[in-house]
C-alpha positions in Angstrom: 10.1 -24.9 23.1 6.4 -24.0 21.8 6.0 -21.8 25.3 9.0 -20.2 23.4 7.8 -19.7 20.3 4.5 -18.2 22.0 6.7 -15.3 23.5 8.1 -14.7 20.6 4.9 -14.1 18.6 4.2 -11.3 21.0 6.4 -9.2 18.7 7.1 -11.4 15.6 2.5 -12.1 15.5 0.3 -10.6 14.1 -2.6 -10.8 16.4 -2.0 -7.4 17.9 -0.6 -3.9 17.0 2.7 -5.2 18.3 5.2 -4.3 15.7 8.4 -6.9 15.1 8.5 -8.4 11.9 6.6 -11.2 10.9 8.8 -13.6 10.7 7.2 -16.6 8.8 8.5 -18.1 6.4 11.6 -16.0 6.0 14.7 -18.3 5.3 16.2 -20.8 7.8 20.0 -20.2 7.0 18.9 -16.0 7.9 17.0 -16.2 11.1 19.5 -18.5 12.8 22.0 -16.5 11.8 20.3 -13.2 13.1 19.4 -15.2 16.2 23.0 -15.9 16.7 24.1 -12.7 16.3 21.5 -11.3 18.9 22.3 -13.8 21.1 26.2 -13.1 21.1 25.9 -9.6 21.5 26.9 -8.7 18.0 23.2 -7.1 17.4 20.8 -5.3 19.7 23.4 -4.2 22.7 23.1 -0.5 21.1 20.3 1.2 23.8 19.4 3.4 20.7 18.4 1.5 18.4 15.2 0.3 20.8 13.7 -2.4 18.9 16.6 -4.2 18.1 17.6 -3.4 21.6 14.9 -5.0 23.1 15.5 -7.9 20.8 19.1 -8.2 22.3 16.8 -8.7 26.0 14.7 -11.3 24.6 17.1 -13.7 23.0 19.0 -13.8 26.7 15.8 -16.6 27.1 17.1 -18.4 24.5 19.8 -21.3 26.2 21.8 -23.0 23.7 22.2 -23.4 19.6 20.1 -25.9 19.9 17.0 -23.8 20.6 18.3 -20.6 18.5 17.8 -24.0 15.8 14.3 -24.6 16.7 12.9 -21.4 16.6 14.7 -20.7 13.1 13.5 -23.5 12.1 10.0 -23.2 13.4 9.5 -19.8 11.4 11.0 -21.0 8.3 8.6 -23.5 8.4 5.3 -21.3 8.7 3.6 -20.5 5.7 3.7 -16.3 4.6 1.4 -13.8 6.0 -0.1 -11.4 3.8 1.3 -7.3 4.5 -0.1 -4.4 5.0 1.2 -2.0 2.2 3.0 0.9 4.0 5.3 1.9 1.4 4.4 4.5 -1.0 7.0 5.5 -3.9 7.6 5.4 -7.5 8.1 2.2 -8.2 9.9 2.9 -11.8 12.8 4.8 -10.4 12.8 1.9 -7.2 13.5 -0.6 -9.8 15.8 1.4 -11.7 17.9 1.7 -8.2 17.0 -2.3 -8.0 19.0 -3.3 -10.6 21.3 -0.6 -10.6 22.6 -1.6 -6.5 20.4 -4.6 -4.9 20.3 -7.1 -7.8 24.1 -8.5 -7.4 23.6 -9.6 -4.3 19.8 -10.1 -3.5 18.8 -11.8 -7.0 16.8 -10.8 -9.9 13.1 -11.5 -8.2 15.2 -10.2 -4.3 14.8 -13.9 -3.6 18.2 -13.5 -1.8 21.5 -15.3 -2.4 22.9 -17.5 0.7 26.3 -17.9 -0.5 26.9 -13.6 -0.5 25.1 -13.8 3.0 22.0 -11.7 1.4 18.5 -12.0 2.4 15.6 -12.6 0.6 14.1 -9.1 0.3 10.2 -10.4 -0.9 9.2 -11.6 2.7 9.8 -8.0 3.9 7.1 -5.9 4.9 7.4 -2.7 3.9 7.9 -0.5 7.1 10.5 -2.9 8.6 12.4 -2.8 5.3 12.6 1.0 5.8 13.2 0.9 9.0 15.9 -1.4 8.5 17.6 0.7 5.6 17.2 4.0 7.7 19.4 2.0 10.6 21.9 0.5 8.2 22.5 4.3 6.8 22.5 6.0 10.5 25.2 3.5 12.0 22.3 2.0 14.2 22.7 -1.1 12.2 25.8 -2.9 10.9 28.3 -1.4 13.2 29.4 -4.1 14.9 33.0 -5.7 13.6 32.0 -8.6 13.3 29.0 -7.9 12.0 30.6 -8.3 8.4 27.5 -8.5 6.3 25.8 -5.8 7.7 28.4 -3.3 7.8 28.4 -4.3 4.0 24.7 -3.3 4.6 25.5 -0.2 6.3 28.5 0.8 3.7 25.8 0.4 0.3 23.0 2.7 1.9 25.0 5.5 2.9 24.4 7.8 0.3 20.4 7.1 0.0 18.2 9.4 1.1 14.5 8.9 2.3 13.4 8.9 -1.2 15.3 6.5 -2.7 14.6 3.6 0.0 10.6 4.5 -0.5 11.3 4.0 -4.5 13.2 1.1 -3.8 10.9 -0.7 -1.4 8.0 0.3 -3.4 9.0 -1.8 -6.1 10.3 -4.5 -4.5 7.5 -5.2 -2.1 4.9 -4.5 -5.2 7.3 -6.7 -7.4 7.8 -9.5 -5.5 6.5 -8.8 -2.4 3.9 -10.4 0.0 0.1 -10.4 -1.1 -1.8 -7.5 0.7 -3.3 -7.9 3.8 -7.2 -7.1 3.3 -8.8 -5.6 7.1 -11.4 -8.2 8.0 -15.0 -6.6 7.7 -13.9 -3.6 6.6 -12.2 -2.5 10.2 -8.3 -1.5 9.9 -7.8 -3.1 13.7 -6.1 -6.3 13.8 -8.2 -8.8 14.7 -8.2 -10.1 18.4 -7.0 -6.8 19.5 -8.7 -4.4 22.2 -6.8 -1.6 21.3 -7.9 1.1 18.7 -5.1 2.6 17.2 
């Protein structure tokens, strides 16, 4: 299972300019529910949406529930990396639109809420949370029918434009967020990698 784990931190790491989302120490109850739903076919079978996509490829290593367990289980358990702030907005109006939309479902500190099926939010980092909320609003995201949750996802961010989800993630990430990822000796390449970007 480890050999596993290793392929999947070519995209979920952050030894390299790969770009998945870190995944460590995101909730348990989530990731194996996302893993299920990629490995059913209910996410990533949409050629389009090319991360999620390729995502839909990977998880056809996966074998059984038993493994989509493990590897749930094994990021769950891995302590949170710090995130590079991407994010820019104004973070008054982001938590104005917070508590306004968000806070129902994804708790007053976006620590999530299992029983509504909604994610922590303060694991995110910012430029997947966009990313994310650009595909929920497009169709990309949530349009599968039994994909219930997110096409509740896909139903609230339909009328929010770009500047709205930088407001909103702005605050959140600033809020409650991860701590900021400092480059190591003052170079903005991660380290390990050969690649300048």
């Amino acid at each position: 299972m480890l050999v596993k784990v290793h392929e999947c931190r070519v995209c979920h790491g952050t030894q390299e300019a790969q770009r998945g989302p870190i995944l460590d120490g995101m909730e348990y109850w989530y990731l194996y529910e996302q893993l299920q739903k990629f490995h059913s076919g209910v996410r990533g079978q949409n050629p389009k949406n090319r991360s999620e996509y390729l995502m839909g490829v990977g998880t056809r290593k996966i074998e059984n529930q038993v493994e989509i367990a493990y590897l749930a289980n094994w990021f769950a358990k891995q302590e949170p990396k710090p995130a590079i702030r991407t994010i820019q907005g104004d973070k008054n109006l982001g938590q104005k639109m917070y508590e306004q939309r968000c806070v129902q479902c994804h708790g007053d500190r976006a620590e999530g809420n299992r029983k509504l099926k909604s994610p922590a939010l303060d694991k995110l980092e910012g430029w997947y949370f966009i990313e994310q909320m650009r595909k929920f609003r497009s169709g990309e995201r949530g349009y599968h029918p039994k994909d219930e949750w997110g096409r509740v996802m896909a139903t609230a961010s339909k009328d929010l434009a770009d500047w709205d989800l930088k407001n909103l993630i702005a605050y959140v990430v600033n809020e409650f967020g991860l701590p900021e990822a400092q480059p190591m000796d003052g170079s903005p390449v991660p380290a390990g990698s050969r690649k300048p970007f």
